[in-house]
C-alpha positions as CSV (number, residue, x, y, z in Angstrom):
1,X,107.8,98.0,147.6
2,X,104.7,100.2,146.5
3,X,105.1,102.6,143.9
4,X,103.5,105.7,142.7
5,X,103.1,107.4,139.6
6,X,105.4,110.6,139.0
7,X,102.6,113.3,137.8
8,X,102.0,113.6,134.3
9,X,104.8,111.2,133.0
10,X,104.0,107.2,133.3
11,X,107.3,106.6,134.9
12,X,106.2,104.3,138.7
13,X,108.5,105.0,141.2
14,X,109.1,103.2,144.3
15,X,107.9,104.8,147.1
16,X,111.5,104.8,148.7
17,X,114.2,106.7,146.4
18,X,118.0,105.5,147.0
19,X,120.1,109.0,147.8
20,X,123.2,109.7,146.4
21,X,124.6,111.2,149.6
22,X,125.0,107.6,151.3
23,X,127.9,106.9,149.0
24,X,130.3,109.6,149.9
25,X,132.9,108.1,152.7
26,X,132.5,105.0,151.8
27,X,134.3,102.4,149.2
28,X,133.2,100.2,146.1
29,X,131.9,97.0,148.0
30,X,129.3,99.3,149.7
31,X,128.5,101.0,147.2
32,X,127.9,97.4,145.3
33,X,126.5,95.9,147.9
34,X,124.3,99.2,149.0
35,X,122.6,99.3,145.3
36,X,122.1,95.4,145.0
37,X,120.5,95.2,148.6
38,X,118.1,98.0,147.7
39,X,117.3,96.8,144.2
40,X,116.5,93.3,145.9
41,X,114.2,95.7,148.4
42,X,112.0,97.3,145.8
43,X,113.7,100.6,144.9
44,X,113.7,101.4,141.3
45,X,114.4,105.4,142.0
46,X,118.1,106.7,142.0
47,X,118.7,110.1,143.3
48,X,122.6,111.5,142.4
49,X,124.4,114.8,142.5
50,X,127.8,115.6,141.3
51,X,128.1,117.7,144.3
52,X,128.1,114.4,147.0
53,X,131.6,114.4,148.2
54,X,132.8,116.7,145.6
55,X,132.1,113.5,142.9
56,X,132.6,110.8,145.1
57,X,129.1,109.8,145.4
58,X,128.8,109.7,141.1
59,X,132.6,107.6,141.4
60,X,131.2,105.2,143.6
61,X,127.5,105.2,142.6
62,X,128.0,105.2,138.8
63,X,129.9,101.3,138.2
64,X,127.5,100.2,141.3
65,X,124.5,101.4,139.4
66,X,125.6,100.6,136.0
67,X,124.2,96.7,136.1
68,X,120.8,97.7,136.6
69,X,120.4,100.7,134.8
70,X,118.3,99.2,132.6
71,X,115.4,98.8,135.4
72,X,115.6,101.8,137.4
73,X,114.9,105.7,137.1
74,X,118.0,107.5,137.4
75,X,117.8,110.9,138.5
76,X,120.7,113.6,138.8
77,X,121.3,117.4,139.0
78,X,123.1,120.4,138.5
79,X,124.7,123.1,140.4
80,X,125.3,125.4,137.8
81,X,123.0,128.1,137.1
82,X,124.2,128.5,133.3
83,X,123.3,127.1,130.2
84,X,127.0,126.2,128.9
85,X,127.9,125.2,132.6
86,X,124.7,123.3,133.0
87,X,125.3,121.5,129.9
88,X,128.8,121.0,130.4
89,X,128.5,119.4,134.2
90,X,125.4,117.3,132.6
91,X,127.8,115.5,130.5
92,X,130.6,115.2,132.9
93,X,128.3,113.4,134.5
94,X,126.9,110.9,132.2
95,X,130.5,110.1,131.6
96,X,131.3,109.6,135.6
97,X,127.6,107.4,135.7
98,X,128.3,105.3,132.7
99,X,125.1,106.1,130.9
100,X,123.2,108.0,128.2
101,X,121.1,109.2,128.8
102,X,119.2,110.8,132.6
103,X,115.6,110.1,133.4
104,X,115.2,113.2,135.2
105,X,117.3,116.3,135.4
106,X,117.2,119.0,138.1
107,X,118.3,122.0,139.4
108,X,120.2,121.8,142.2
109,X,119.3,123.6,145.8
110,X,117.8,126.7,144.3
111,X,116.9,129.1,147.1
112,X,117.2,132.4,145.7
113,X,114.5,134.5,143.4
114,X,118.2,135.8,141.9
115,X,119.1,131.8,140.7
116,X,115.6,131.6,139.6
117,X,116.1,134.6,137.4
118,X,119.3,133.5,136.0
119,X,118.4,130.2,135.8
120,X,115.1,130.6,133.5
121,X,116.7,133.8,132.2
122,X,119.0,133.9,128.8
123,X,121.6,131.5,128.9
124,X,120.4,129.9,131.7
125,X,120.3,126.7,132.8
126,X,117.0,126.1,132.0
127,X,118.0,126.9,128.0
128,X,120.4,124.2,128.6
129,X,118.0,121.5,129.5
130,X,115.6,122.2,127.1
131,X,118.2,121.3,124.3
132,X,119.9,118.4,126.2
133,X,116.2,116.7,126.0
134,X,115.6,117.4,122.4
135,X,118.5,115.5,122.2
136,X,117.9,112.8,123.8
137,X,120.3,113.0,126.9
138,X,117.7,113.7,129.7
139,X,114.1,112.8,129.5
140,X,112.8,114.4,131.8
141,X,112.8,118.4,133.5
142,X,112.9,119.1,137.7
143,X,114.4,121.2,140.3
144,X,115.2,120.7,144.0
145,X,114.5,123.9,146.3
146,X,115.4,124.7,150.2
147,X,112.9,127.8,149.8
148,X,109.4,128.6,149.1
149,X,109.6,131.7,147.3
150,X,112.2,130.0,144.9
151,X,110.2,126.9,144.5
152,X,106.9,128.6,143.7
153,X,108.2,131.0,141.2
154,X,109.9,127.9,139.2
155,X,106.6,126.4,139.3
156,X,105.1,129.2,137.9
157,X,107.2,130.0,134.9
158,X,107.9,126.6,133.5
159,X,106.1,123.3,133.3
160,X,108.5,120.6,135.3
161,X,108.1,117.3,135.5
162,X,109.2,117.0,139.4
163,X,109.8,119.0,142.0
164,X,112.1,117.6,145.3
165,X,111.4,119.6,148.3
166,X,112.0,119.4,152.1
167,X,108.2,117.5,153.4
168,X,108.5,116.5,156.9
169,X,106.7,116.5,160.2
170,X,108.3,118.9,162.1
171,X,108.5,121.7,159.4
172,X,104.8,121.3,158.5
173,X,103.9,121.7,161.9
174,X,106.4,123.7,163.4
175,X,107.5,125.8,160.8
176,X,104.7,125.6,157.9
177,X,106.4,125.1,155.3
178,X,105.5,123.3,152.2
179,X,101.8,123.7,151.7
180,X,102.1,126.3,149.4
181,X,104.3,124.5,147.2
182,X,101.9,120.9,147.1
183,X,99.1,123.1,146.4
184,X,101.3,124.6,143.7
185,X,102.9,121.6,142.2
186,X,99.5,119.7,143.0
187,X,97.5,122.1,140.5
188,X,100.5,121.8,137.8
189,X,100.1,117.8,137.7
190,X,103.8,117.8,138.8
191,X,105.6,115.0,140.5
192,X,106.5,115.7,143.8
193,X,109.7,114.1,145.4
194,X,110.2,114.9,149.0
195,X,113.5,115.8,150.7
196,X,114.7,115.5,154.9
197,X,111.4,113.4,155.1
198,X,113.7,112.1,158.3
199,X,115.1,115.5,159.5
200,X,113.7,116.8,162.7
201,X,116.1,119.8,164.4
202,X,119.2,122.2,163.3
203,X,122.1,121.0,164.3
204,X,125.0,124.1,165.3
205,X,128.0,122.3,164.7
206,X,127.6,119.7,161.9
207,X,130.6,117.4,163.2
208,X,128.3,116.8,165.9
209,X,126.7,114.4,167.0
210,X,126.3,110.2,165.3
211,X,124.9,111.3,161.3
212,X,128.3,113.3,160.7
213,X,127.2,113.2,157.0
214,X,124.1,115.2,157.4
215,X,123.9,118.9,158.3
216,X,121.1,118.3,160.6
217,X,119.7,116.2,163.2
218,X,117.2,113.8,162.2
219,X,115.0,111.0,163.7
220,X,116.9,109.4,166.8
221,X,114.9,105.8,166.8
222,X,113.6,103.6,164.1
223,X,109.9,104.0,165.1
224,X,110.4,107.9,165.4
225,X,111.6,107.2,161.5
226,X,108.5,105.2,160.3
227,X,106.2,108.1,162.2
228,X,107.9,110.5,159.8
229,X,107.6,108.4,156.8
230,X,104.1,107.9,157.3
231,X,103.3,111.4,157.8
232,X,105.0,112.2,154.4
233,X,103.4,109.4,152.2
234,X,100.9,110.4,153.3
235,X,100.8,113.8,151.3
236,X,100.5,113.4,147.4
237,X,104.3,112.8,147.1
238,X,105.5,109.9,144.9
239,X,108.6,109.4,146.7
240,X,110.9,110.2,149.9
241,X,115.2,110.0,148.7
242,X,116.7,108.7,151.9
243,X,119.3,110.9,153.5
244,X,122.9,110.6,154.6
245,X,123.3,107.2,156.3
246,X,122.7,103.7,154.9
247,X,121.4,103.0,158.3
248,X,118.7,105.8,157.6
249,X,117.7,104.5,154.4
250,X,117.3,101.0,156.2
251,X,115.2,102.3,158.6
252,X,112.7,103.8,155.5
253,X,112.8,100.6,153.9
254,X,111.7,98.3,156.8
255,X,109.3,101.2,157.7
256,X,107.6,101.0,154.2
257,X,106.4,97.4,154.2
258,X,104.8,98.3,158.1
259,X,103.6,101.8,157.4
260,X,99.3,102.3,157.7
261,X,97.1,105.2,156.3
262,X,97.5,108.5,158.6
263,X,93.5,109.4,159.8
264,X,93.2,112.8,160.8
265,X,93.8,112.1,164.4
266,X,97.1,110.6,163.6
267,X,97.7,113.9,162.1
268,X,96.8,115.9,165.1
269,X,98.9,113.3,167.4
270,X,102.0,113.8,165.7
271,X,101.4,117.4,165.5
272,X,101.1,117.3,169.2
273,X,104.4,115.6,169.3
274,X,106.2,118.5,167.3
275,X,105.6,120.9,169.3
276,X,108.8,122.9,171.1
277,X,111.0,121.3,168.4
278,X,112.8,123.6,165.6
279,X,112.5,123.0,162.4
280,X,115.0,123.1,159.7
281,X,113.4,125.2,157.2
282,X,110.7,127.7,158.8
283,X,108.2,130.3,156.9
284,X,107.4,131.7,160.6
């Protein structure tokens, strides 16, 4: 699988990132067999959260990750918004991962200016993270965000290493968001991970529906999927984390090896074919 470099750091990541969310509702032999089958496929990039199935994803993920952790960027986050909390949950979750250490830390779903100013305020979270690496415990700093405004004003007040952020298709087109934050991240040298790369409508009713593990609906066909993979490698991301659904990751990984530089018609095609869908997330 092709890699890419995460911004200013020399860490290569594959292209396709492994997401923490496929674990929850399963058992241990998936999760064994789910790591080994995409370590055999090229990924090197782990994404978790303590959140996934209120800690099932790290219970699952953690002894199925543990053989290879040597070989692979791990990368996990936190929901709190203080420093003691932060710091607390970061080692609650090195315990529950069997490791010692994370090669990328994040904030979890910020979306509010308010987080952002509690976060990188005193005692925030931010405080917390700053010591955890000093000590060795994380190596690197990042943040996930569902919003614009909250994105670019992380951006703005600290250097990060990363940030993961919803880049597909239909909200680019349809709902124009995320430019702002590429160009952002772009002129900071940060890595950019992209989220929902295969999301493509709202969904009312999440028990809806075949992906009951995902709060939206996303690509319906495998050649729908590798249209919306292209589109977002094709942006200066380093990598897409699969979403809910082993067979959604499966998709991204047979998509990768058959995927073709997006030329400016492309573009304009697929932008054709967005058109009267909803997006998720919408600056409009």
């Amino acid at each position: 699988m092709n890699k890419r470099k995460l911004g200013k750091t020399e860490q290569l990541l594959s292209v396709i990132g492994f997401g923490a969310i496929v674990f929850v509702n399963e058992n241990k032999k998936f999760a064994e067999d789910s790591v080994s089958r995409a370590i055999d496929s090229g990924i090197n990039y782990f994404d978790m959260g303590p959140g996934y199935g209120n800690g099932q994803a790290e219970e699952l993920g953690g002894p199925a990750i543990k053989p290879y952790r040597n070989k692979i960027f791990l990368a996990e986050k936190t929901g709190s918004r203080t420093k003691n909390e932060a710091l607390i949950e970061l080692k609650q979750s090195l315990v529950k991962m069997d490791t010692d250490y994370f090669d990328l830390y994040q904030f979890h779903a910020v979306k509010t200016l308010e987080e952002v100013k509690i976060l990188t305020g005193p005692d925030g979270a931010l405080e917390g993270f700053i010591e955890a690496q000093k000590q060795g415990l994380i190596r690197y700093l990042g943040f996930s965000a569902h919003s614009e405004e909250a994105a670019l004003a992380l951006i703005e007040q600290f250097n990060f290493d990363s940030v993961l952020y919803p880049l597909n298709f239909v909200t680019w087109h349809q709902g124009h968001f995320g430019q702002s934050v590429i160009n952002a991240a772009t002129d900071k040298e940060m890595g950019i991970l992209a989220l929902k790369t295969l999301a493509k409508t709202p969904r009312e009713n999440r028990h809806e529906g075949n992906w009951q593990k995902a709060w939206y609906n996303p690509v319906e066909t495998y050649d729908e999927a590798k249209t919306a993979l292209r589109w977002t490698l094709s942006l200066p991301v380093t990598s897409c984390v699969s979403p809910s659904h082993a067979e959604l990751l499966w998709w991204m990984v047979d998509a990768e090896k058959e995927i073709k530089p997006l030329s400016k018609n492309d573009d304009i095609k697929i932008a054709n074919r967005t058109k009267g869908i909803k997006p998720i997330f919408s600056n409009l």
